[in-house]
C-alpha positions as CSV (number, residue, x, y, z in Angstrom):
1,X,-17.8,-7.6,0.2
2,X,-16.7,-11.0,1.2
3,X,-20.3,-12.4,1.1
4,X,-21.0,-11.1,-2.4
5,X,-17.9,-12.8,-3.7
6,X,-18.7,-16.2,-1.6
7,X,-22.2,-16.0,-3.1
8,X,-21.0,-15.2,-6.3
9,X,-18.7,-18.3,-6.3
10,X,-21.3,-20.1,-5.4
11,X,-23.4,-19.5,-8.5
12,X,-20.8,-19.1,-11.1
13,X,-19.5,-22.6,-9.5
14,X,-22.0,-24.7,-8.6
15,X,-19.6,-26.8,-6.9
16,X,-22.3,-29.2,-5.5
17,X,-23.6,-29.7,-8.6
18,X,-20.4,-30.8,-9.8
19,X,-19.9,-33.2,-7.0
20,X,-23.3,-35.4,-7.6
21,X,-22.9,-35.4,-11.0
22,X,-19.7,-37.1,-10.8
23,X,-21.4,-39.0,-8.2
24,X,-19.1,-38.8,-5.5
25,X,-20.4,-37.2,-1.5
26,X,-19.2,-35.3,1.0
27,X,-18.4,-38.5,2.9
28,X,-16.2,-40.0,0.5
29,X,-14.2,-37.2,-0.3
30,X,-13.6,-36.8,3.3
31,X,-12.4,-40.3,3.5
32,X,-10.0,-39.9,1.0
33,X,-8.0,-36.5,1.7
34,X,-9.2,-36.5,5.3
35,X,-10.4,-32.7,5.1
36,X,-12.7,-32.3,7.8
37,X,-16.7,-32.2,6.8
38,X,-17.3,-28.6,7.7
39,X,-14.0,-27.6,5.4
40,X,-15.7,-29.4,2.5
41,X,-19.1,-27.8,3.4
42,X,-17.5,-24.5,3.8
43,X,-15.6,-25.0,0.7
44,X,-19.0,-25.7,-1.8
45,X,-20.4,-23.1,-0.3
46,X,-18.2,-20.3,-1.2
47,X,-17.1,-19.9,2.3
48,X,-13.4,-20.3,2.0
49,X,-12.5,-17.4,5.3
50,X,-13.8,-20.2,7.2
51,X,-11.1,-22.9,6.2
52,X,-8.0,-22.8,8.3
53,X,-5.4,-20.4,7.2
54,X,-2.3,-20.5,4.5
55,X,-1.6,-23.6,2.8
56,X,-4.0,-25.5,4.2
57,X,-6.7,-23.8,2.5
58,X,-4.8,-23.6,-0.7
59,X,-3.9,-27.7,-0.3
60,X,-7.9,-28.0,0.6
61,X,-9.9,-26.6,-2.4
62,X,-7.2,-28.1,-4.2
63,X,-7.7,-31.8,-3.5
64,X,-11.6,-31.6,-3.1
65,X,-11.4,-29.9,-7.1
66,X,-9.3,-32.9,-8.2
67,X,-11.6,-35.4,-6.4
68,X,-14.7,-34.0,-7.7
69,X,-13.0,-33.3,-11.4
70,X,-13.5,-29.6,-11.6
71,X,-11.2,-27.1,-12.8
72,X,-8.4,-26.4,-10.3
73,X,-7.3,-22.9,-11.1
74,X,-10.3,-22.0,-10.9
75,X,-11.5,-23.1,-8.0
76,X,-8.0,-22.1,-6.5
77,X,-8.3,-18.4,-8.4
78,X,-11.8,-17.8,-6.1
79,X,-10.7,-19.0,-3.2
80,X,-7.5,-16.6,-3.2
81,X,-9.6,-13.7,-4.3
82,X,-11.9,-14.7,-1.1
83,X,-8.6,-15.0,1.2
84,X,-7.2,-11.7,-0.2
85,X,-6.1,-9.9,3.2
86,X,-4.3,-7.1,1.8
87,X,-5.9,-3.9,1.2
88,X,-6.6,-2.0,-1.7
89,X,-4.3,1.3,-2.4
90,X,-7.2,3.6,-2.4
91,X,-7.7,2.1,1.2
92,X,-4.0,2.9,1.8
93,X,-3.7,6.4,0.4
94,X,-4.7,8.6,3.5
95,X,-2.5,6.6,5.7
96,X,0.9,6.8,3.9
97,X,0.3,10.7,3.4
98,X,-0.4,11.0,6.8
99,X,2.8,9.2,7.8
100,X,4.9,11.4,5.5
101,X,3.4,14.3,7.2
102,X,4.5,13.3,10.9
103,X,7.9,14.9,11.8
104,X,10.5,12.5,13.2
105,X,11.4,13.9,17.2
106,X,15.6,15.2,16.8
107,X,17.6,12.2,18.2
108,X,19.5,14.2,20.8
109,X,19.7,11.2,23.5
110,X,22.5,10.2,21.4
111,X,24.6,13.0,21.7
112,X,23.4,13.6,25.5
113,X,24.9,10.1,26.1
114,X,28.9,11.0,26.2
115,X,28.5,13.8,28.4
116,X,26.6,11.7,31.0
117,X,29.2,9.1,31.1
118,X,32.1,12.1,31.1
119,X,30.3,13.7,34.5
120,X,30.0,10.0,36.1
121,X,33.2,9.1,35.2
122,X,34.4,12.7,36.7
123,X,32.3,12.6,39.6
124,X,33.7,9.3,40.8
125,X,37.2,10.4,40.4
126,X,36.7,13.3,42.6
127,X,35.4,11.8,45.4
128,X,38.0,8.7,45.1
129,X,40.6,11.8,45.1
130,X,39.0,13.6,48.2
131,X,38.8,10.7,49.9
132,X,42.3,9.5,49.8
133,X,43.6,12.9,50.6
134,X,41.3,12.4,53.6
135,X,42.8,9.5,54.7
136,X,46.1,11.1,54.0
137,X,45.3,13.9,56.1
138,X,44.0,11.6,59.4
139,X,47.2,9.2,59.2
């Protein structure tokens, strides 16, 4: 899906086009916003997933639209519609029924927890007790 929209900006675009007409190259506009080459490459061609993530990509197509005089928005409108990483609901749907269909496990490690600490607690005091009538006893 991602190559039929990168080919589709391409031709609805024509961002090289656009370039030499205004009579500007790849060289110059690297110059000036010092984007890297292959970003500006990957950018006429449609190709945004290969332009580093986030901003960058956003701050990217941005500059090389004003350099080149194109149409900002959209240029910027294709390029987030390239980047889109969420999916779809319809690609969602089985998912969040099958979550609501898993039980949650009882929590009874919290209730377990008092009683632990009640026979350690006891347990200890026994044998503190013992012990000292022990020593009691042997004196």
């Amino acid at each position: 899906m991602e190559a039929a929209i990168s080919a589709q900006a391409i031709t609805e675009l024509d961002l090289v086009e656009a370039r030499t007409s205004s009579g500007i190259s790849l060289a110059q506009i690297s110059e000036t916003t010092r984007i890297s080459m292959r970003f500006l490459e990957a950018i006429e061609a449609g190709e945004f997933d290969k332009l580093p993530g986030g901003v960058f990509a956003i701050n990217y197509v941005r500059q090389y639209a004003r350099c080149i005089g194109y149409d900002e928005q959209a240029l910027l409108e294709r390029c987030k519609r390239a980047l889109r990483t969420e999916p779809d609901l319809e690609d969602l749907a089985p998912l969040i029924e099958a979550a609501a269909q898993v039980k949650k496990p009882a929590k009874r490690g919290l209730f377990r927890l008092p009683i632990v600490r009640i026979r350690i607690v006891w347990t200890s005091y026994r044998t503190r007790r013992q012990r000292s009538v022990e020593a009691r006893a042997a004196s």
